[in-house]
N, C-alpha and C positions, 0 to 999 in steps of 0.2 A: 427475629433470628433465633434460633433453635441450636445449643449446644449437643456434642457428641460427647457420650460420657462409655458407652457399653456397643460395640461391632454392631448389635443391631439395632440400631440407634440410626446407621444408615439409613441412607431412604435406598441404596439401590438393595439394601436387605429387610426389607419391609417398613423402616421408620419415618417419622416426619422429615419433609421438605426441611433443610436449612433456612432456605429463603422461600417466601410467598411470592414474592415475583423474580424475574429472569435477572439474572446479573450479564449483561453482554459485553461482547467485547471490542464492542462497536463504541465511538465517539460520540454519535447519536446527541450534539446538542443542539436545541431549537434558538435561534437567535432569538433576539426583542420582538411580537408579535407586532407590536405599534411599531417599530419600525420597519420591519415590513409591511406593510397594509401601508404605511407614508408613499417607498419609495414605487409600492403597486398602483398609487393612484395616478406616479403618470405616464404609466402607456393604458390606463383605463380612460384617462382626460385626453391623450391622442388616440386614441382607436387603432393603436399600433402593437401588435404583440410577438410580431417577430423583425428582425434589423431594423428596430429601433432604440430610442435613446438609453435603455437602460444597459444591454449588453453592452453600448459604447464604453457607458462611464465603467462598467467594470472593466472592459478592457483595460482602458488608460488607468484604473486605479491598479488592478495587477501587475500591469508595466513598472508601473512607479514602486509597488512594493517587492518587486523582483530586480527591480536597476535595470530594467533590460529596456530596450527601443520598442521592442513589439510583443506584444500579445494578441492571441487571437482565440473566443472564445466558439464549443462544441456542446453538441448537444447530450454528451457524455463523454470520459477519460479513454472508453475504447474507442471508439473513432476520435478522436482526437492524435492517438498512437497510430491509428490505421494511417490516416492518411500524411500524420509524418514520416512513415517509414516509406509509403507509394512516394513521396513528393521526394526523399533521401535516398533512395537506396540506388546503388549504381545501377545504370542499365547495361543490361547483357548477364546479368550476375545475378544469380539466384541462392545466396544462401546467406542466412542473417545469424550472429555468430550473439548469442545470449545467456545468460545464467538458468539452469534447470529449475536451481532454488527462487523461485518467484511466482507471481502472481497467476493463478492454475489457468486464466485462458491466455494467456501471453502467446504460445505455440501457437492457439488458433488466429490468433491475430495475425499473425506474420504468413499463416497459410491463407489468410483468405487474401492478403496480399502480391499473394503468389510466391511468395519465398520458402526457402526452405531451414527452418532453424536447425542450426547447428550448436548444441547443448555446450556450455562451458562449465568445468567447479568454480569452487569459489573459495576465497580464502576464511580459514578457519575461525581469523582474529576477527574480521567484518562481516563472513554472513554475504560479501558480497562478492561480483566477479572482478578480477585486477586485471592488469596488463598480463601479468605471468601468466593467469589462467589462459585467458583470451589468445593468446598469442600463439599457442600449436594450434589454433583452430583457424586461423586468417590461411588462405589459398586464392588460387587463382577465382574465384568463383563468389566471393564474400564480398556483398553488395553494400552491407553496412552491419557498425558495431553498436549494439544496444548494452548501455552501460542504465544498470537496476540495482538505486538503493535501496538497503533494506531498512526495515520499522528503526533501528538503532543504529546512528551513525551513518558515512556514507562508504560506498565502493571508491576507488582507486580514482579520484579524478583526473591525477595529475595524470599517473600512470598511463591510462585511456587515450588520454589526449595527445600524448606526444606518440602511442604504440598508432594512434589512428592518422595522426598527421605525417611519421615516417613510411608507413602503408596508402597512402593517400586516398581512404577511405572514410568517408563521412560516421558522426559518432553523434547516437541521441543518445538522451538519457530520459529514462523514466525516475523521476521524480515526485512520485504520487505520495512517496511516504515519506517527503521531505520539504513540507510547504515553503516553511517558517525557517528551517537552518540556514544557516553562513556557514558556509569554507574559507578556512584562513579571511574571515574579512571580506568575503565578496558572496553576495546571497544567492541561492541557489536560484535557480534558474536561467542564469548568464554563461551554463557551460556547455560544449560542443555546439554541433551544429542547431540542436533547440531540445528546450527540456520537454515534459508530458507532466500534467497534475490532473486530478479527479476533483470533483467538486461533486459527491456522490453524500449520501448524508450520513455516512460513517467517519468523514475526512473532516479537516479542519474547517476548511468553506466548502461548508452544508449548502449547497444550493438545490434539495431535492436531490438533482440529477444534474450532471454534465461536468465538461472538463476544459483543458487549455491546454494552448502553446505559448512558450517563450522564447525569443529569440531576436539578436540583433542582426538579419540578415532581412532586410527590406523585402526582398524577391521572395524568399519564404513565406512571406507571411503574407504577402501578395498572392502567392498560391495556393497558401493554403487556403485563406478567405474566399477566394471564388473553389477551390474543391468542395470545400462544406456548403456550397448554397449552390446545388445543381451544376458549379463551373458556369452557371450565369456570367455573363459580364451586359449588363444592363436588359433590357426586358427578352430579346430574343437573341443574341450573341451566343451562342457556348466557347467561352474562350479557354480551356482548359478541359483535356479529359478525364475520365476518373474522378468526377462530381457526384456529387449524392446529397440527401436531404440531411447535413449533422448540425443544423442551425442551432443554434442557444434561443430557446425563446425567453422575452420577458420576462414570465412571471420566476421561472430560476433567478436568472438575473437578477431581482429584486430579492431574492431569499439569500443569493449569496452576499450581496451586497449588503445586508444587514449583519451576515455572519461575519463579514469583514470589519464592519465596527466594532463586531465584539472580540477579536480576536487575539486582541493582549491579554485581558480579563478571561479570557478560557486558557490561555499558556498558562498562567500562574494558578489556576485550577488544576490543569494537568501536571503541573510542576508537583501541589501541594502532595496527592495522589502517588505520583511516583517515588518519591520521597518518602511517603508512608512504606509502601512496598519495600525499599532500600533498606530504612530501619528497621522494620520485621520480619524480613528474608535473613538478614544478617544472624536472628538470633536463632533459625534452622538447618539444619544438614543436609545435604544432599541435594538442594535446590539454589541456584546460581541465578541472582538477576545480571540480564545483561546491562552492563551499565550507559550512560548517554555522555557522550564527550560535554560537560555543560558548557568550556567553551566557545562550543560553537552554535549557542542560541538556539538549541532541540527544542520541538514543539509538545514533545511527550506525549503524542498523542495516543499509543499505542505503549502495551507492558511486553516481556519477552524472559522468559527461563527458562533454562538449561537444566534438564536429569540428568545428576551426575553420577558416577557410577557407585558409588556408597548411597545412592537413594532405595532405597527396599522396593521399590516399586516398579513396574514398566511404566514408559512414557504415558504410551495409551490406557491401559488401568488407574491411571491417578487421572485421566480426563474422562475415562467414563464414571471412575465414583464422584467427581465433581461436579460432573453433568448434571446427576440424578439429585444435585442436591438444589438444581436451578441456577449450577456456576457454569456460565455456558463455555467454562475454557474451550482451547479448542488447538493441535496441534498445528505448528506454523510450518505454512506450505508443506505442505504432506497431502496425497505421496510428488516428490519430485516429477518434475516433467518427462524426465527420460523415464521412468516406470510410467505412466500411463500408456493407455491404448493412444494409441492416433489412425484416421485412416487417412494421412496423408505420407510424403515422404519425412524424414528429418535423419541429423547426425548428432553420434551421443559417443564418446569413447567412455572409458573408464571414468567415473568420477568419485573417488573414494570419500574425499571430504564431507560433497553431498550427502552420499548414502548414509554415512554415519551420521553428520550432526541432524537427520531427516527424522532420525529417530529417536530425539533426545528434547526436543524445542515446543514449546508451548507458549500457546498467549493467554493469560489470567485476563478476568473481567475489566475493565478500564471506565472512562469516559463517563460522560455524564451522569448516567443512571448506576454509579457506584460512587459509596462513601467509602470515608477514610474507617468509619466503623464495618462496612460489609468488607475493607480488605484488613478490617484483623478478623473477622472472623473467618475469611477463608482463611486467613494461616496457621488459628488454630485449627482450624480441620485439617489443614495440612499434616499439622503434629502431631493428631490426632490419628492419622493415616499413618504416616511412620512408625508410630509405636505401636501400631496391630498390623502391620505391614502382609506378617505370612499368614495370618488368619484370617484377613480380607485377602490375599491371593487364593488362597484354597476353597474360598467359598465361591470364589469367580470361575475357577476350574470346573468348581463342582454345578455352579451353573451350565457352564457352556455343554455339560457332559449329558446334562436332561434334557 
């Protein structure tokens, strides 16, 4: 690691890298090698690699780690959403009422759904959508409400719930950045009509690739399971339509399944980490970590701060001279969904909140492939940025202008 003493000391102004490899900000941890390659030898000992025994047991162990009756796994977090929103969303009703501040294909997903999303703000304090927001956007036309927490904390559940059950419109949640949390005592996944998680290998269960459902509605997950495997129902039956190939095969299965034993032992790695953060943002200006209810058992798996407005810098300048040092921050969810192109329909009114905090939010390095020693030394670079604040802005102008 490489300290900054002199502006061109930068690497984005000619100097050395900070860091010789990438600091990401991805989770990116690899479970027990020997324990997977165990739980791989047996669908290699049955000659089974797809619906067989090992997506069972993760089934039933996610069940069990979410408190819910049913799980049902995919063979990724986006259709996993896909086909809970086709299998929720009221018929005759085309428009799904969502947060803009979120996961940048989310829109596409609900377009290929056939819905049309209808953007909501979100509250300041959470980062997420509430009842309030949600609530000028429900009409005659609103098929289903998609409640999406964010990296810290959760959205309004309570709120959701009771705005969707007096509309009597169906309420899923995405969940994907909320493995490990509890709500007041009851673990996520057990709320609305069924939550959404990733099991992608930036997220907490690394399975490679793929995702779930959670939910105590038998008939759900009844249908979701034959949607994800063709809408098969035994060798030539098509018992459901809107089937497609989103099977979970084995060999994920066993990868996540190993990332599942390790997955108290990575909290308290992600705790340690977070924690570092908290004590050495405290002792800088103008940078706000958000903080994690600890309450409610966060997984930490992801970091999150706020430019504040005594920070010398723009959001984006402090991520591009970060970049260049091999800190691969990276601004969170930016740009909003309502500013992008789409060439589909959708509805967006005003959303102030959004646009502001859109421009303010960042995620620093995280996870596995970062120490508690590469997050002090981003924050001396941080300090280090601060204090040549308008000398590193004039050289970036002065860039942009050749």
């Amino acid at each position: 690691m490489i300290n900054k003493n002199h502006i061109e000391d930068l690497a984005l102004f000619g100097g050395a890298r900070q860091f010789s490899t990438p600091k990401p900000t991805s989770n990116l941890v690899r479970p027990d090698f020997e324990k997977f390659l165990g739980y791989s030898r047996t669908f290699i000992e049955q000659h089974q690699y797809t619906n067989g025994s090992l997506v069972k047991l993760l089934e039933q162990r996610l069940a069990e780690f979410h408190q819910v009756k049913h799980c049902v796994a995919f063979s990724s977090g986006f259709w996993a959403l896909a086909l809970a929103i086709k299998a929720l969303a009221l018929k005759g009703k085309d428009e799904i009422v969502m947060p803009s501040f979120t996961y940048r294909r989310m829109a596409d997903i609900a377009a290929w759904t056939k819905l049309k999303p209808h953007f909501c703000d979100m509250e300041e304090a959470t980062l997420a959508n509430s009842a309030a927001t949600v609530r000028p956007c429900i009409n005659n036309n609103t098929a289903l409400i998609l409640g999406v927490h964010p990296i810290v904390n959760f959205c309004d559940i309570d709120g959701l719930a009771a705005l969707a059950k007096e509309k009597n419109i169906p309420l899923l949640f995405d969940s994907v950045e909320s493995v490990y949390e509890s709500y007041n005592g009851k673990k996520i996944g057990c709320f609305g009509a069924a939550e959404i998680f990733s099991m992608g290998a930036s997220k907490l269960v690394n399975g490679f690739e793929g995702g779930y459902i959670t939910t105590n509605n038998a008939n759900l997950a009844a249908q979701l399971s034959l949607m994800r495997d063709f809408g098969f129902q035994g060798q030539d039956k098509v018992a459901v339509s809107g089937g497609l190939n989103a099977r979970l095969n084995e060999v994920h299965a066993a990868m996540a399944l190993a990332g599942l034993d390790d997955l108290e032992d990575q909290v308290v790695r992600n705790r340690d980490r977070y924690h570092t953060y908290q004590r050495l943002l405290a002792t800088l200006d103008g940078i706000r970590l958000l903080e994690f209810d600890e309450s409610q058992r966060p997984g930490y798996k992801n970091i999150v701060v706020e430019v504040l407005e005594d920070w010398p810098l723009s959001r984006d300048d402090t991520v591009r001279v970060l970049n260049a040092e091999m800190i691969l921050a990276r601004a969170y969810y930016t740009p909003p969904l309502h500013r992008k192109r789409m060439d589909y329909p959708y509805i967006t009114a005003e959303l102030p909140v959004t646009d502001r905090l859109a421009e303010r939010l960042i995620l620093p390095p995280c996870g596995h492939l970062v120490s508690n020693e590469d997050i002090a030394g981003i924050v001396e670079l941080l300090k280090f940025m601060r204090a040549n604040a308008v000398e590193i802005t004039q050289r970036l102008r002065t860039k942009e202008m050749q």
